[in-house]
C-alpha positions as CSV (number, residue, x, y, z in Angstrom):
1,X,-18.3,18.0,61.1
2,X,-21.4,16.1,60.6
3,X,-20.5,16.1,56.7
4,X,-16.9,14.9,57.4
5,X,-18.9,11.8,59.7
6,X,-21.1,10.9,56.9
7,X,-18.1,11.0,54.7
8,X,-15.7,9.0,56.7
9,X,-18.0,6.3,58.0
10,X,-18.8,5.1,54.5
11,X,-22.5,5.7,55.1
12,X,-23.0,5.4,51.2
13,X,-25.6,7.9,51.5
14,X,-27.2,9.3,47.6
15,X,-25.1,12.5,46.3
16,X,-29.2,13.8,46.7
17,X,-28.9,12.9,50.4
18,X,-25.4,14.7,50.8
19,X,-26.8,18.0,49.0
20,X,-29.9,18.3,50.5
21,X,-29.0,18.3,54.2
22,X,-25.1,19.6,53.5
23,X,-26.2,22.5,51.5
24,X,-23.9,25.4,53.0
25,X,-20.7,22.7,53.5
26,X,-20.9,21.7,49.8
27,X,-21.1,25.5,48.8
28,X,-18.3,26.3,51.0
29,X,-15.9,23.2,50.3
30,X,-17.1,23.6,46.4
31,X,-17.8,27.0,45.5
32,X,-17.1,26.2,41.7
33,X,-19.4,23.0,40.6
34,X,-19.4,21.9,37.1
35,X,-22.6,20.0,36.5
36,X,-24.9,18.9,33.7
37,X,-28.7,20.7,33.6
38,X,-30.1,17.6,34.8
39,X,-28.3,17.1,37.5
40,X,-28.4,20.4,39.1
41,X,-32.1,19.9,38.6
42,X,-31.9,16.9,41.3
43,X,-29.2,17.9,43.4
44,X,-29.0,21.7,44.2
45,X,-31.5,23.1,46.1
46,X,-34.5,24.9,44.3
47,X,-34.0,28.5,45.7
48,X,-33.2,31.7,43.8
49,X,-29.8,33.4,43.9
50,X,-27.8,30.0,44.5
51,X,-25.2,31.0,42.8
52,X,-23.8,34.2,41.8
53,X,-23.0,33.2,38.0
54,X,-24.2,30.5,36.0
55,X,-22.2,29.4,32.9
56,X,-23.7,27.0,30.1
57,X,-21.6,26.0,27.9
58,X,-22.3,24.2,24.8
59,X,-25.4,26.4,24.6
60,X,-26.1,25.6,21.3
61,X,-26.8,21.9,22.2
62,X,-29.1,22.4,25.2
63,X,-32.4,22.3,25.0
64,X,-34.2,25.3,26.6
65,X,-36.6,23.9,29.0
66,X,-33.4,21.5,30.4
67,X,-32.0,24.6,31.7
68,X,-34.8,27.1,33.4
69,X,-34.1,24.8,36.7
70,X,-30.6,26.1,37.0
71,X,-31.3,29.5,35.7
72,X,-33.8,30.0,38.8
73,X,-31.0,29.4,40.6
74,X,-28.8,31.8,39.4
75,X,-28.3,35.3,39.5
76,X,-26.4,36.1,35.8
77,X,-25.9,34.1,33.1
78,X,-23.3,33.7,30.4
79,X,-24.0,31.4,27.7
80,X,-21.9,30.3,25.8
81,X,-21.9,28.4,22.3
82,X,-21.7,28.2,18.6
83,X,-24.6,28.9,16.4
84,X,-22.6,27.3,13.5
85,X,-22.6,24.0,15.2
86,X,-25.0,21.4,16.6
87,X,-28.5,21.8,18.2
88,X,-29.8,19.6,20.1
89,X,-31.9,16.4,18.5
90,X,-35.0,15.3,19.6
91,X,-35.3,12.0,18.1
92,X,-38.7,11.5,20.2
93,X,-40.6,14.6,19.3
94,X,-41.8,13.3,15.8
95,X,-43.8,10.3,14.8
96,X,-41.1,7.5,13.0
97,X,-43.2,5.5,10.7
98,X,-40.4,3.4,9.7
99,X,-39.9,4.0,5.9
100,X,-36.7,4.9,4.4
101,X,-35.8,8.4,5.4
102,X,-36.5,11.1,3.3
103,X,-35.0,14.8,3.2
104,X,-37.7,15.9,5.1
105,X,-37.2,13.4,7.8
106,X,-34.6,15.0,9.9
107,X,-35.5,18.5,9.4
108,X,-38.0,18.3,12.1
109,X,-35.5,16.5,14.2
110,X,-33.6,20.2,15.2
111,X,-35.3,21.5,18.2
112,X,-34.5,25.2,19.5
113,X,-31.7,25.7,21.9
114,X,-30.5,28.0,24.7
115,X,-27.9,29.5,22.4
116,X,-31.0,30.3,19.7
117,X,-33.5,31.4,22.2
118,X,-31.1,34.0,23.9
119,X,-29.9,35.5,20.9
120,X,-30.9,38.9,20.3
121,X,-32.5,39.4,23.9
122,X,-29.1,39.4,25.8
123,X,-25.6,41.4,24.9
124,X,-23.4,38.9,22.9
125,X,-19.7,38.9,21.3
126,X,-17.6,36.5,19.1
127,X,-14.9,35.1,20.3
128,X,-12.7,35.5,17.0
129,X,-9.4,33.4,18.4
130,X,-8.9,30.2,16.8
131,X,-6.1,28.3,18.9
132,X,-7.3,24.6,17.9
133,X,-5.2,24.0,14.5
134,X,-1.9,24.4,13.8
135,X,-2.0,25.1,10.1
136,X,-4.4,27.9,8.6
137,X,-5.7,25.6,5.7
138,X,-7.1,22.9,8.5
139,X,-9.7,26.8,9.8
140,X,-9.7,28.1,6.6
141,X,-12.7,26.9,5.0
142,X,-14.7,27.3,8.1
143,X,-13.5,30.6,8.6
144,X,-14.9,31.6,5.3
145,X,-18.1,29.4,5.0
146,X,-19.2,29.9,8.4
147,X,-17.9,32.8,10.1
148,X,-17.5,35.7,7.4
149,X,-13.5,35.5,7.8
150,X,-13.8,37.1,11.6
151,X,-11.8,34.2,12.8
152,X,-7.9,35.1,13.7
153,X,-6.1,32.0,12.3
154,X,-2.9,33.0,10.5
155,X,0.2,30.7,11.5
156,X,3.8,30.7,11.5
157,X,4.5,27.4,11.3
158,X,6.5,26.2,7.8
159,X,4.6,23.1,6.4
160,X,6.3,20.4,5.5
161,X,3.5,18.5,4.7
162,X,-0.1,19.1,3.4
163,X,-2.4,19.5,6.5
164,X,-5.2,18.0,4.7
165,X,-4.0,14.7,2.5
166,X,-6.9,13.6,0.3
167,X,-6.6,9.7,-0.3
168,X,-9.1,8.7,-3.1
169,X,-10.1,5.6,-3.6
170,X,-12.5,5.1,-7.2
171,X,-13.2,1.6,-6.2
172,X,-15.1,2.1,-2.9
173,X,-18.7,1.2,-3.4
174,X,-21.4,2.2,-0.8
175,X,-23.4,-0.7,-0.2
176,X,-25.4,-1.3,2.7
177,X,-24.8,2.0,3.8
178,X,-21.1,1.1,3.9
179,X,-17.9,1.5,2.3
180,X,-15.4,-1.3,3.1
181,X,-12.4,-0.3,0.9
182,X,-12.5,3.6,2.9
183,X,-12.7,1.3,5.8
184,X,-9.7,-0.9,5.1
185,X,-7.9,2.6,3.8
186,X,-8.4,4.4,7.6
187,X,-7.1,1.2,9.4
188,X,-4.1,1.1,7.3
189,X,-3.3,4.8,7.8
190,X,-3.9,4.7,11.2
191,X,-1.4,1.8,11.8
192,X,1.2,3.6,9.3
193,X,0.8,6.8,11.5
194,X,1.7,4.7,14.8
195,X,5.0,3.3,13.1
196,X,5.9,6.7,11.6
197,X,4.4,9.2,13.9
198,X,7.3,11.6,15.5
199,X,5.6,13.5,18.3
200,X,2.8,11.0,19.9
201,X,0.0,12.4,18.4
202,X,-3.4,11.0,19.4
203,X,-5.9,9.9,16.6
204,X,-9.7,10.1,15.7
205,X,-11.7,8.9,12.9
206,X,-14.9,10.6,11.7
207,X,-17.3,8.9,9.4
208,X,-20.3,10.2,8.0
209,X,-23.5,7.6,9.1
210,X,-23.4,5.4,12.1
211,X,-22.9,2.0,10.1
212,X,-19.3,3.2,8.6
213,X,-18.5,4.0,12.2
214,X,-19.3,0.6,13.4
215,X,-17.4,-1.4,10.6
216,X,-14.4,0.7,11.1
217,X,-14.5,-0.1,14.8
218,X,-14.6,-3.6,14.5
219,X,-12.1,-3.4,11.8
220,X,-9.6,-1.9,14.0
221,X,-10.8,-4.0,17.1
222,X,-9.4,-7.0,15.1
223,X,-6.3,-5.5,13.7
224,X,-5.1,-4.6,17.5
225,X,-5.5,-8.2,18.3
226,X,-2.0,-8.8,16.5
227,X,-0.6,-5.0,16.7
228,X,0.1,-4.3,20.6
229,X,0.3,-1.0,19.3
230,X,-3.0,-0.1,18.0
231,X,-4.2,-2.5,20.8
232,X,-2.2,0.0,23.7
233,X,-4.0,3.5,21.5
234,X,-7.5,2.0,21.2
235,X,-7.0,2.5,25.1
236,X,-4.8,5.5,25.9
237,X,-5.0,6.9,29.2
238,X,-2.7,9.4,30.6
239,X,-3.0,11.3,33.6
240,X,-6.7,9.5,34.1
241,X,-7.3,11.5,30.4
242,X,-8.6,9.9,27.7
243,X,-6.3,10.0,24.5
244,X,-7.4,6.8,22.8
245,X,-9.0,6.4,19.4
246,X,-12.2,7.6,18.6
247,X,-14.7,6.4,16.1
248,X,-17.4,8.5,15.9
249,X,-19.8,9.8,13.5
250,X,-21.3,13.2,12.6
251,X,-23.9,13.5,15.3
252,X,-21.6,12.7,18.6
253,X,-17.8,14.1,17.6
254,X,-18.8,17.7,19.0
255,X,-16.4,18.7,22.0
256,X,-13.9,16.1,21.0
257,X,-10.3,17.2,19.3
258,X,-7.5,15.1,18.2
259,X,-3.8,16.0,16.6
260,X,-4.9,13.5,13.6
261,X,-8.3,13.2,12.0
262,X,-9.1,11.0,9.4
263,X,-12.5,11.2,8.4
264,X,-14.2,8.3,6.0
265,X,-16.9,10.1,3.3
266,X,-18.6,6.8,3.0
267,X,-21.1,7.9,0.3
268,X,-20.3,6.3,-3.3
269,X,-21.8,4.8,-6.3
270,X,-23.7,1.2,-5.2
271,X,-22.8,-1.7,-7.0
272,X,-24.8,-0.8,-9.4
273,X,-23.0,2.5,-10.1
274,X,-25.5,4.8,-9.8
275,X,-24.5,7.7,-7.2
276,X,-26.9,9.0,-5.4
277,X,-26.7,12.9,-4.2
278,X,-28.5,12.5,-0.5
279,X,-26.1,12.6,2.5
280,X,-28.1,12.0,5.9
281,X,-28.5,14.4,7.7
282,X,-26.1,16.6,6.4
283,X,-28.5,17.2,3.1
284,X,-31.1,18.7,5.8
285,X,-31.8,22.1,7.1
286,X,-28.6,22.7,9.1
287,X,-26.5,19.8,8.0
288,X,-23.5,22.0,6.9
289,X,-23.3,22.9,10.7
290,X,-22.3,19.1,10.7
291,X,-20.2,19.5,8.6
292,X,-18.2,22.4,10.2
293,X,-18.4,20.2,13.5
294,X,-16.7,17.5,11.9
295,X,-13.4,19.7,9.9
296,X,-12.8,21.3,12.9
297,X,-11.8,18.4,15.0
298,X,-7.9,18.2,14.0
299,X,-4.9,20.3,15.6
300,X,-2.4,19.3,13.1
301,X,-3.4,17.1,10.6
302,X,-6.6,15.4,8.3
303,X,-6.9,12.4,5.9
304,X,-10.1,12.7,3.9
305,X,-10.6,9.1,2.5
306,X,-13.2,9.6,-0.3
307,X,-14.5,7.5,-3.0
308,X,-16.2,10.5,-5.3
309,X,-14.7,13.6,-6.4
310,X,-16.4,17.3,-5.3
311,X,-17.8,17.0,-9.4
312,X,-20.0,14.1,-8.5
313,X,-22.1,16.6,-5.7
314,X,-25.0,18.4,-6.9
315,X,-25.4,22.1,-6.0
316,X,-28.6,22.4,-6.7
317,X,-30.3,21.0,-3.3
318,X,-32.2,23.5,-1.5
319,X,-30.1,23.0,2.1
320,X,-27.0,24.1,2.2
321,X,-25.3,21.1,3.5
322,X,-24.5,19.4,0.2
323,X,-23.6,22.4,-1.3
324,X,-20.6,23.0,1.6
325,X,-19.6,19.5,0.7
326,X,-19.0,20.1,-2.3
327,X,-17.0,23.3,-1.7
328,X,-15.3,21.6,0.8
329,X,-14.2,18.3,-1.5
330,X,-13.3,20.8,-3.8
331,X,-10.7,22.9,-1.5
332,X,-9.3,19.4,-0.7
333,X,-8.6,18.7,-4.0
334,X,-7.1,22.4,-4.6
335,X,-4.5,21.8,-1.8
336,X,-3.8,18.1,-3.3
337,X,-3.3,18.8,-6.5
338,X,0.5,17.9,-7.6
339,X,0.3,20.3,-10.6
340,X,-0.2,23.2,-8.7
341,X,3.2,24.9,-8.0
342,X,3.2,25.2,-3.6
343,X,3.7,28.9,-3.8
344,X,0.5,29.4,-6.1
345,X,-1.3,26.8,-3.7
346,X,-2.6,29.7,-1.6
347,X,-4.5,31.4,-5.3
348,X,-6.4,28.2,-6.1
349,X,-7.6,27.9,-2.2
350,X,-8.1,31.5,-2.1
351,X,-10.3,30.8,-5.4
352,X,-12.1,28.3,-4.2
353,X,-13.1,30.2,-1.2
354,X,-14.6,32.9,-2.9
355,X,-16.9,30.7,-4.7
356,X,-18.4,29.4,-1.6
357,X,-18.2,33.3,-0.2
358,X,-20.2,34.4,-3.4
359,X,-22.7,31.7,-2.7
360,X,-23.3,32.7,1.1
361,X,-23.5,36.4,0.3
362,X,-24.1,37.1,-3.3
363,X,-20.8,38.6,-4.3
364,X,-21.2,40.9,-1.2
365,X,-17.7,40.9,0.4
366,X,-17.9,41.0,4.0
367,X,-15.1,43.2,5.7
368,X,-13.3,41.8,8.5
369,X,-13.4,44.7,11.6
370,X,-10.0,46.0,12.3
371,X,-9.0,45.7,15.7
372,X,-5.6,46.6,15.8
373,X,-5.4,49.7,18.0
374,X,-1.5,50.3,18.7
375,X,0.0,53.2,17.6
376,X,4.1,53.5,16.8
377,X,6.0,56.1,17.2
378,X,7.5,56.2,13.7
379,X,11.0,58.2,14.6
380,X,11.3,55.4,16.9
381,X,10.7,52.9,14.5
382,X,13.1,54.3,11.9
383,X,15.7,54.2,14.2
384,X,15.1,50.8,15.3
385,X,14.7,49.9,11.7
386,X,18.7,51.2,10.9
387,X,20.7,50.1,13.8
388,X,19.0,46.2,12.9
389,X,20.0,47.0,9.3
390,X,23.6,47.6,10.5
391,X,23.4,44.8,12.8
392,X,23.1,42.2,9.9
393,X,25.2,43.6,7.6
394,X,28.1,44.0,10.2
395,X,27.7,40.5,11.6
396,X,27.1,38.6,8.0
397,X,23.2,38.0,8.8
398,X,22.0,39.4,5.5
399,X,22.7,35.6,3.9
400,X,20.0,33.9,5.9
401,X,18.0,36.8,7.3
402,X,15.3,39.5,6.0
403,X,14.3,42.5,8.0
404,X,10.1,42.9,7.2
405,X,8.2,45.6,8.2
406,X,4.4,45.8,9.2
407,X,3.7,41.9,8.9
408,X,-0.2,41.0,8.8
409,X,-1.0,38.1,10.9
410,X,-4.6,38.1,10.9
411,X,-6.4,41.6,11.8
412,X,-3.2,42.3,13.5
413,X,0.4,44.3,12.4
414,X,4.0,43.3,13.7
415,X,5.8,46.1,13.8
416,X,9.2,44.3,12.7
417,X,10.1,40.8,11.5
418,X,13.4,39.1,11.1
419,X,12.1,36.6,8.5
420,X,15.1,33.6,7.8
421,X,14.9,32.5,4.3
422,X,16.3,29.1,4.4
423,X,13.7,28.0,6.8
424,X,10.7,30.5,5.0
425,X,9.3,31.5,8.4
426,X,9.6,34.5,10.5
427,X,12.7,33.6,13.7
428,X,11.6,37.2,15.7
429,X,8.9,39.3,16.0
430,X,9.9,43.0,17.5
431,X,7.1,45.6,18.8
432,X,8.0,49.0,19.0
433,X,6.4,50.3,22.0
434,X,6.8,53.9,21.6
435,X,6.0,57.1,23.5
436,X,2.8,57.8,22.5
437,X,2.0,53.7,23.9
438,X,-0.8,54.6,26.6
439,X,-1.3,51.2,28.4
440,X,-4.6,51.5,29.4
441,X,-6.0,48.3,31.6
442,X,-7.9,47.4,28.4
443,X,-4.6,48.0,26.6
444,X,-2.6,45.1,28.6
445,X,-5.3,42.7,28.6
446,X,-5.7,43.6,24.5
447,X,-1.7,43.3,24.6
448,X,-2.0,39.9,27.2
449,X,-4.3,37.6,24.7
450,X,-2.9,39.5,21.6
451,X,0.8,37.6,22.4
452,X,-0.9,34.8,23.5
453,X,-2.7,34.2,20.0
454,X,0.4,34.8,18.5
455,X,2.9,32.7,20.8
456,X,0.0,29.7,19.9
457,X,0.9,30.6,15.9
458,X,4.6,30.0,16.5
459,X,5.6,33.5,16.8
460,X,7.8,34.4,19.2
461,X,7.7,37.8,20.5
462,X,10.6,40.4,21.5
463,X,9.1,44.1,22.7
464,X,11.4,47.4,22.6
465,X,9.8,49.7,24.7
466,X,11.5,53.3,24.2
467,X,12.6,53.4,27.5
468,X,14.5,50.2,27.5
469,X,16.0,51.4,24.2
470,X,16.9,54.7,25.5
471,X,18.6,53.1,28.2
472,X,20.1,49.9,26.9
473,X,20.0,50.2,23.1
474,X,23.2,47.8,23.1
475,X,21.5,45.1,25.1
476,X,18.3,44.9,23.2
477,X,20.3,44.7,19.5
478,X,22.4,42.0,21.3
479,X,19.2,40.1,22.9
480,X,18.1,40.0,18.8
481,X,21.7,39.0,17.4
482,X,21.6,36.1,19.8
483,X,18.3,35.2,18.6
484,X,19.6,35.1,14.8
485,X,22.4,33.0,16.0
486,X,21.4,30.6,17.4
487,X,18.7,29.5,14.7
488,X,20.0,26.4,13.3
């Protein structure tokens, strides 16, 4: 009651003031608080056992000693982050003596954070789903470079586009630690998208150094002053969410996502045409984690505007950052290429990926873990298997549609596929659950998040369990005939 007075009589009392002399309301009215380190430090009262679970996330950005207030006040943790990523920068712990930075220079920036000190003193697992992008290539290259291929990322999604469109530009110079023609490029794409773009998709830009950020940003700034279009996306708000343009560099794009992505490299020859092979802080201890922050950004789609070719990157630095880059250029290039036929597309990536795997493990393939666990009843497959073979050659299906068996997405197997050939992707996916099916708890949450991932992937799944078929075998052929006909 007293809270509900102090509330209502616009008292403008501190948030400090509220949760100091309030402390069993607030817990009561808000059992679940989300809060940054800091200011559960001020607000929350400094007593053990506050709350029954504490959960940081973003680990890998948070410095330790931000977090032992809240910790204190907790009685389990779950941390939760991504070793690959950022750590947290502590631009104030070393000595700047204003000279031009040197390859050294950042390397002592990286401080240790909760994600690095709790590693290997408390139980941990990987989180192997990948639901972000749409298209495989847009994970691939992370998947292989930074987490051994343990990543679930297949998709059934036919492209009719590349996800990753490489626009090249030989002319950009990068002078003054900028590159205008890139610039000029992402603000022209960016207003092409908005005239052409079929499903709303929002839009952020990535550039590697602050300055390319800042000319790109005033570049657009002026463009929107005579395109209401650009002008209404450099401030999208729906549903008080924030869906507008970003421009952001390496250091401050972690957490963010957009549909579209189009990142500006930045680094060319000067006007002097000499090319230097130093990249900020990405050529430092740690950069590629940069790297991977930045190519993982994009749902559907990335534009790398680039003014050098993955040749022009040295291999030889002793970080691995520049190295990545140069993998990475080179994977864009693969999947650009207009001489390589689009059903060999998949070799050449494939080839370029297990370079970069031979650099990260000398040659030493690294086996993904099966997890698959289901087990078929085989006489109950078969039989499945011949009444949809007479299904589709009774009702004229065989034209247009392929019966597959035992389809790979991932670590996982579909029993059964109806795969339709005009359109090259799979319409149905069947699972035989058969006798010998024991659904355990663990089994139906396994079974919950395994249709989950695949629903995500455009697969849309159709489950036979041998009772139904027993019982209904007419009903479950004419469920699937329906599906085939009425794909378009």
């Amino acid at each position: 009651m007293m809270l509900k007075k102090v509330v209502n009589n616009n008292s403008r009392k501190s948030l400090k003031f509220i949760f100091s002399n309030y402390p069993l309301a607030i817990h009561t009215l808000f059992p679940v608080l989300m809060t940054t380190p800091d200011s559960a430090a001020i607000l929350l009262e400094t007593k053990p056992n506050l709350f029954n679970q504490v959960i940081f996330d973003e680990a890998s950005q948070l410095f330790v000693e931000k977090t032992i207030p809240i910790i204190y006040r907790g009685q389990r943790i779950v941390v939760a982050g991504d070793s690959k990523q950022l750590r947290p920068t502590n631009f104030f712990g070393i000595k700047n003596t204003g000279e031009e930075e040197t390859e050294d220079f950042n390397d002592n920036l990286e401080a240790e954070s909760l994600l690095d000190f709790v590693n290997g003193k408390i139980p941990s697992r990987m989180l192997r789903y990948h639901y972000r992008s749409v298209h495989k290539e847009l994970i691939n290259f992370s998947n292989t470079g930074f987490y051994t291929d343990q990543l679930f990322t297949n998709s059934n999604t036919k492209l009719s586009t590349i996800p990753i469109e490489e626009i090249y530009l030989p002319e950009g110079k990068f002078i003054n630690r900028q590159n205008r023609p890139e610039a000029e490029a992402v603000v022209n794409k960016i207003e092409e998208i908005l005239e052409t773009r079929k499903h709303n998709e929002t839009i952020g830009v990535i550039t590697f150094n602050v300055e390319q950020s800042v000319l790109i940003q005033s570049l657009l700034d002026k463009r929107a002053q005579n395109n209401k279009k650009l002008a209404d996306e450099l401030n999208r708000i729906v549903d008080r969410k924030n869906y507008s343009i970003f421009v952001k560099n390496l250091e401050n794009v972690q957490g963010d996502e957009r549909d579209i992505i189009l990142f500006s490299f930045g680094f060319a020859k000067n006007e002097n045409g000499v090319f230097r092979n130093y990249f900020g802080p990405l050529s430092d201890r740690g950069g590629e984690n940069r790297l991977n922050v930045a190519i993982t950004r994009a749902k559907r789609k990335i534009y790398l505007v680039k003014s050098i070719k993955s040749y022009d990157i040295s291999k030889d630095s002793k970080n691995k950052g520049p190295k990545f880059l140069h993998y990475y250029l080179k994977y864009v290039e693969a999947l650009n290429n207009p001489n390589i036929e689009p059903e060999l597309r998949d070799d050449f990536l494939d080839n370029v990926l297990g370079e970069l795997r031979n650099e990260e493990t000398g040659n030493n393939v690294v086996e993904s873990e099966v997890v698959e666990v289901k087990t078929t009843n085989p006489e109950f497959q078969a039989e499945v298997l011949v009444a949809l073979d007479q299904l589709i050659q009774e009702n004229g299906y065989g034209k247009r549609f392929q019966i597959k068996q035992q389809i790979k997405v991932d670590n996982y197997l579909i029993d059964i596929g109806i795969y339709d050939k005009k359109e090259q992707k799979f319409v149905l996916g069947i699972e035989i659950d058969g006798e010998h099916y024991n659904k355990t708890l663990a089994q139906k949450e396994y079974d919950f998040y395994r249709q989950k991932y695949l629903e995500v992937r455009n697969w849309e799944i159709y489950r036979i369990p041998l009772l139904k078929w027993e019982v209904n075998r007419e009903k479950v052929l004419r469920d699937i005939a329906l599906k085939m006909e009425g794909v378009k």
